[in-house]
C-alpha positions as CSV (number, residue, x, y, z in Angstrom):
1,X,-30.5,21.2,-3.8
2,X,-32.7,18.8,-5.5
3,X,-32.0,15.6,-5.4
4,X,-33.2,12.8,-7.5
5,X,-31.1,9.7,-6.8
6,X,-29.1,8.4,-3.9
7,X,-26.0,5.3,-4.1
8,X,-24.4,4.1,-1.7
9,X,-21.6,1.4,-1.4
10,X,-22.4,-1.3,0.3
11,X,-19.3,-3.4,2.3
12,X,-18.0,-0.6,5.1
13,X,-20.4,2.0,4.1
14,X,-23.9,1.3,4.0
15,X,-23.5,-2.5,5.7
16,X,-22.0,-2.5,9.5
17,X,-18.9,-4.8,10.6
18,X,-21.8,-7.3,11.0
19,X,-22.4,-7.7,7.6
20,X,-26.0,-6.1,8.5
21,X,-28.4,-3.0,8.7
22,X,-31.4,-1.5,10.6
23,X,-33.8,-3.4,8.3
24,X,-36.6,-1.3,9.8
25,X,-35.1,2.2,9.7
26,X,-33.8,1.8,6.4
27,X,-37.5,0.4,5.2
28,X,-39.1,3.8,6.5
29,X,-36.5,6.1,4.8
30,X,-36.6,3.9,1.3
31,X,-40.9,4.6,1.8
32,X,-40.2,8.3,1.9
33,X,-37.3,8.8,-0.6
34,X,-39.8,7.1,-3.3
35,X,-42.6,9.2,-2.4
36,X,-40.3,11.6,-3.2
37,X,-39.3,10.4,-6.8
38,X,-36.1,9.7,-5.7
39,X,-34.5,6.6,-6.8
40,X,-32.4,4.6,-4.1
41,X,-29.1,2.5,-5.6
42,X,-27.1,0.1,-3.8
43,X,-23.6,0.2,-5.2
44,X,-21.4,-2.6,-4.7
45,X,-18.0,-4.5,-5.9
46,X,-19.9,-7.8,-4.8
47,X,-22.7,-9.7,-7.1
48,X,-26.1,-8.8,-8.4
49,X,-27.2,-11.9,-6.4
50,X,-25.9,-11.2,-3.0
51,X,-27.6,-7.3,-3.3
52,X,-31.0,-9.1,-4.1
53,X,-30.7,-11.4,-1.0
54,X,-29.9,-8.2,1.4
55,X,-32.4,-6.2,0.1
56,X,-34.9,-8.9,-0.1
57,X,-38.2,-7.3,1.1
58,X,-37.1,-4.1,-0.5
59,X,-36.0,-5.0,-3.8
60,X,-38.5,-4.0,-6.2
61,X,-38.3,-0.3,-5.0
62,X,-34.2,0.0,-5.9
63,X,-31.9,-0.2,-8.5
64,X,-28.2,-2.0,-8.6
65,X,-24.7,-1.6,-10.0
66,X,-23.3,-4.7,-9.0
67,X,-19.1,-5.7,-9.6
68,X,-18.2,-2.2,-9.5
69,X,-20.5,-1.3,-12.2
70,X,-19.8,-4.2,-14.5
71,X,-24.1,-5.4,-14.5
72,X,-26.5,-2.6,-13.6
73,X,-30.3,-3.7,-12.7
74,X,-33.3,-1.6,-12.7
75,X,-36.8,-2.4,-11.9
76,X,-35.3,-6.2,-11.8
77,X,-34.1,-6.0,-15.6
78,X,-30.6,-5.9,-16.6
79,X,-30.2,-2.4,-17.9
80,X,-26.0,-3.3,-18.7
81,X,-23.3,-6.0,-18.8
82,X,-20.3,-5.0,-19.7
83,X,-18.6,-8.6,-19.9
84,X,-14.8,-8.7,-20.4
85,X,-13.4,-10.7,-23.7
86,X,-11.9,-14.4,-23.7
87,X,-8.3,-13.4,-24.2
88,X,-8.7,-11.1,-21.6
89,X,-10.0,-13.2,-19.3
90,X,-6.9,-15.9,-20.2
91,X,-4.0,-13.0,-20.0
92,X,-5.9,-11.8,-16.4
93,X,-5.8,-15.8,-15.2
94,X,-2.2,-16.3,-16.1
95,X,-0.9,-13.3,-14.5
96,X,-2.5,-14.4,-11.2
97,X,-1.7,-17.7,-11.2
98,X,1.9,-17.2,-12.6
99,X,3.6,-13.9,-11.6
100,X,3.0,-14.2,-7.8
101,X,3.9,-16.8,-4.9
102,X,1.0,-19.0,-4.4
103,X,1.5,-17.6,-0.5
104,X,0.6,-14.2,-1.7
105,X,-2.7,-15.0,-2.7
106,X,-5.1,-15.7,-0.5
107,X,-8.1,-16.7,-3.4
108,X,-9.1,-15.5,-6.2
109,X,-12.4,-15.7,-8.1
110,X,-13.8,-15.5,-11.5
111,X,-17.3,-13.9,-11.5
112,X,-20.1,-14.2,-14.4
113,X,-23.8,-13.0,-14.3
114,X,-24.7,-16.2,-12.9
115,X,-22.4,-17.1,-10.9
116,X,-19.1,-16.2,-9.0
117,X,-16.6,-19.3,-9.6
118,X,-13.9,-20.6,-7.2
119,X,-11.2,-23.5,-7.2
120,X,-12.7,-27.0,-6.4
121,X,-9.5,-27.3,-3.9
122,X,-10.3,-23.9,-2.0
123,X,-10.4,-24.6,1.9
124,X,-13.1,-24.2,3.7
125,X,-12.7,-21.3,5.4
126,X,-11.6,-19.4,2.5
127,X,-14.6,-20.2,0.8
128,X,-16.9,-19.7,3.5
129,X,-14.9,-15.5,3.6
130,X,-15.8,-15.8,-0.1
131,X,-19.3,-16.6,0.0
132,X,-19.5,-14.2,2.6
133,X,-19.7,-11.9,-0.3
134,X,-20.6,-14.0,-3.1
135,X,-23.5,-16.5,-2.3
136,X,-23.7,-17.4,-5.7
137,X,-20.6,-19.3,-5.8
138,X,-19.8,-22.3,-7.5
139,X,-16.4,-24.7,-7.3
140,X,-15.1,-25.6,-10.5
141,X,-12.0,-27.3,-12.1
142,X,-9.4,-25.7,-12.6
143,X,-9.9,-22.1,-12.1
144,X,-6.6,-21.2,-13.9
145,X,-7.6,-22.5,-17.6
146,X,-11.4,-22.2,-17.3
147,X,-13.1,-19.5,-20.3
148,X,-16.7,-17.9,-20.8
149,X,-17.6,-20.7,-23.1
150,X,-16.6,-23.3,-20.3
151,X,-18.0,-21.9,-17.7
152,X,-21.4,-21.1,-19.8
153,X,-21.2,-17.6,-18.7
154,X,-20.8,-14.2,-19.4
155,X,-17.0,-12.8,-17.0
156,X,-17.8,-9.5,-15.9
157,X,-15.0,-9.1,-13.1
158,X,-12.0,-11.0,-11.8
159,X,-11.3,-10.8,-8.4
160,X,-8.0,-11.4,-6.3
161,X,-7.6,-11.3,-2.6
162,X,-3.9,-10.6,-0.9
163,X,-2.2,-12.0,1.9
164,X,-2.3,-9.6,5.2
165,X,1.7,-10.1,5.1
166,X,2.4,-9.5,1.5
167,X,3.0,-5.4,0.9
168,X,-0.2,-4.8,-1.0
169,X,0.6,-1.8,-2.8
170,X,3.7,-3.5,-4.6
171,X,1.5,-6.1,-5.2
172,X,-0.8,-4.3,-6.5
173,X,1.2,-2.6,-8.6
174,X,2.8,-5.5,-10.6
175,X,-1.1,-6.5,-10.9
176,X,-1.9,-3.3,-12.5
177,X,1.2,-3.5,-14.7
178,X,0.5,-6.5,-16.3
179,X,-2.9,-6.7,-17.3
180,X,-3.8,-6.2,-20.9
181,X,-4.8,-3.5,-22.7
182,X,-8.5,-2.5,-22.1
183,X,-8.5,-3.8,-18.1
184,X,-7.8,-2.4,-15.0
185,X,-8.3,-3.1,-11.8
186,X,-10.0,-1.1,-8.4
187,X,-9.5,-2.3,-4.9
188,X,-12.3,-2.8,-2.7
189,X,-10.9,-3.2,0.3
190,X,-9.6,-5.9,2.6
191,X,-6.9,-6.4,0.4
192,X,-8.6,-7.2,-2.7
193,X,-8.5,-6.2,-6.1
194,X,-11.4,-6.2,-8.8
195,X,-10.6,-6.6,-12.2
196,X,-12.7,-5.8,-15.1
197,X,-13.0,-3.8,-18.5
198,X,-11.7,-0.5,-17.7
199,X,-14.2,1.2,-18.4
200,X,-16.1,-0.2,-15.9
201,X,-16.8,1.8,-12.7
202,X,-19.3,2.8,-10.4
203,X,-20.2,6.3,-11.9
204,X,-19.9,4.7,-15.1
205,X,-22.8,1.7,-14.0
206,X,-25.1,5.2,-12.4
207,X,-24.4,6.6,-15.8
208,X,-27.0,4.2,-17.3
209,X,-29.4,4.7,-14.0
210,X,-29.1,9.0,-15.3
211,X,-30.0,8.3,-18.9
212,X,-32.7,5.8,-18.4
213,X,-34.3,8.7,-15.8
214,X,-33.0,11.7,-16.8
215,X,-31.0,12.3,-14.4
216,X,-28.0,15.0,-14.0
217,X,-24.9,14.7,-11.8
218,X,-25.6,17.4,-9.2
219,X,-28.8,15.6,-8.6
220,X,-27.1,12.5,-6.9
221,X,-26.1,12.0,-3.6
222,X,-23.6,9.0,-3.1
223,X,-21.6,7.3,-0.3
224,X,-18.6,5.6,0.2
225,X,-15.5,4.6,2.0
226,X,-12.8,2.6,-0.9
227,X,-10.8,3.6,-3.9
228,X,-13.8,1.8,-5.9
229,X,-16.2,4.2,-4.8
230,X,-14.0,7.5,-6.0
231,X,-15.6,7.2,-9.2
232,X,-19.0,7.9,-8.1
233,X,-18.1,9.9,-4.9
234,X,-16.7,12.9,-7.3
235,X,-19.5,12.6,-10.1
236,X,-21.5,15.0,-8.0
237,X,-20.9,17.5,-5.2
238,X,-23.0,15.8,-2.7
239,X,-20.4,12.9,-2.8
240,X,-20.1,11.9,1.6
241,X,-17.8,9.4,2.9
242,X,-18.2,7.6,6.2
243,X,-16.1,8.4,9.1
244,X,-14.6,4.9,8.8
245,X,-12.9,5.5,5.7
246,X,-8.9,5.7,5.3
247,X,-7.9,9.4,5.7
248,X,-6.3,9.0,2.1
249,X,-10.2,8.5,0.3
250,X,-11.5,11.5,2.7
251,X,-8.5,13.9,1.7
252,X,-10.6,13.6,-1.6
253,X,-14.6,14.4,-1.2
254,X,-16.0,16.9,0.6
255,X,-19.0,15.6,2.7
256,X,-18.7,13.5,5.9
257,X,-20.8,11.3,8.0
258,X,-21.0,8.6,10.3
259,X,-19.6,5.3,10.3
260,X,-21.1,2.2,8.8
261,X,-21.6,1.3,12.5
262,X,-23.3,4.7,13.4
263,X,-25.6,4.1,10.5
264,X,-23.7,7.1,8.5
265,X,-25.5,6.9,5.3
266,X,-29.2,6.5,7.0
267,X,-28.7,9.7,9.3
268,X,-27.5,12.0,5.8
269,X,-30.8,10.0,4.0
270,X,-33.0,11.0,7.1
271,X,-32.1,14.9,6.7
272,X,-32.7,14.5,3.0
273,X,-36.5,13.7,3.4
């Protein structure tokens, strides 16, 4: 087994329920894995920004497919945006805001490369949950109506969050249903959905990492725990998923480890080096 890249998700995989990780252990492993050649990805539903900020001291050594693989960074460049067109972005809006009870909906977002965007008349604690994963995030007016060219930015994802009461699935499903041609949507736990170009996914986003460094799928080794991460959790057979993960994402990939609280993904990266 050679392997030349590792990915891991971030929110329930690589991060524990305290939004946190061993800073130290992970700095040693990240040392050896790039004496090694081997590139180290953090894959995540959440922003380019908020994967900087965690990875702070480490940064410069990693590469990132942000919003599911909508923006993909390497060596602090964008390497892709794959941004999702105006009508789009106005069908997505309207569906949200008009074919479900506003008590269904806990929040939803709009995110850009700049920015995430949010409702000037969120509540407090909602946004505070929200910037829990977006600290880039900016109120605006009017969520509903707002557009690329308003907002100055380019919309990779749409995000909407569902009530803990509401049956998610059906919820889901008249989402899904209605979204325009070219979209679709992944969820990402905690009863959210992530909508964006379909095309857009996380194997898709360390598709660009593999060209850019000729890299080929059995030489990745990714981790995960949420229907967003399927996509890059079959691409190769060294695909794990953390003990913490709903039985129906194991029942599909082959490899096991830890949870995100037992440090899964830095005990399989120890053995590695």
């Amino acid at each position: 087994m050679t392997i030349k890249l590792v990915a891991f998700d971030m929110d329930g995989t690589f991060l524990n329920d305290q939004n946190t990780y061993n800073h130290q252990r992970f700095g040693e492993i990240l040392q050896k894995l790039r004496a090694k050649g081997i590139r180290v990805v953090a894959a995540s539903g959440s922003q380019y920004q908020r994967l900087q900020d965690q990875f702070d001291e480490f940064k410069s050594e990693m590469d990132f497919v942000s919003q599911n693989g909508a923006a993909v960074y390497s060596e602090e460049e964008p390497l892709l945006i794959r941004a999702m067109p105006e009508d789009a972005v106005t069908a997505t809006l309207d569906i949200i805001n008009h074919q479900f009870d506003p008590s269904d909906i806990v929040e939803h977002l709009v995110v850009g490369v700049k920015s995430a965007y949010v409702d000037q008349t969120i509540s407090k604690p909602v946004y505070d949950l929200t910037y829990h994963y977006y600290n880039h995030l900016k109120k605006v007016v009017n969520l509903a109506t707002v557009t690329p060219k308003r907002l100055r930015d380019q919309i990779t994802s749409i995000g909407v969050t569902f009530n803990e009461g509401v049956n998610f699935d059906e919820k889901m499903n008249i989402l899904r249903q209605g979204l325009p041609d070219g979209l679709s949507s992944q969820t990402s736990g905690y009863n959210t959905e992530l909508i964006s170009e379909n095309t857009v996914n996380k194997a898709a986003g360390l598709a660009e990492l593999q060209k850019k460094f000729d890299i080929a799928n059995d030489e990745i080794m990714t981790f995960g725990d949420n229907e967003n991460d399927l996509s890059m959790l079959r691409l190769t057979p060294y695909g794990y998923v953390v003990d913490n993960a709903e039985d129906k994402i194991k029942e599909q990939v082959n490899h096991f480890t830890e949870s995100n609280n037992d440090e899964g993904v830095l005990n399989v990266l120890s053995r590695l080096i």
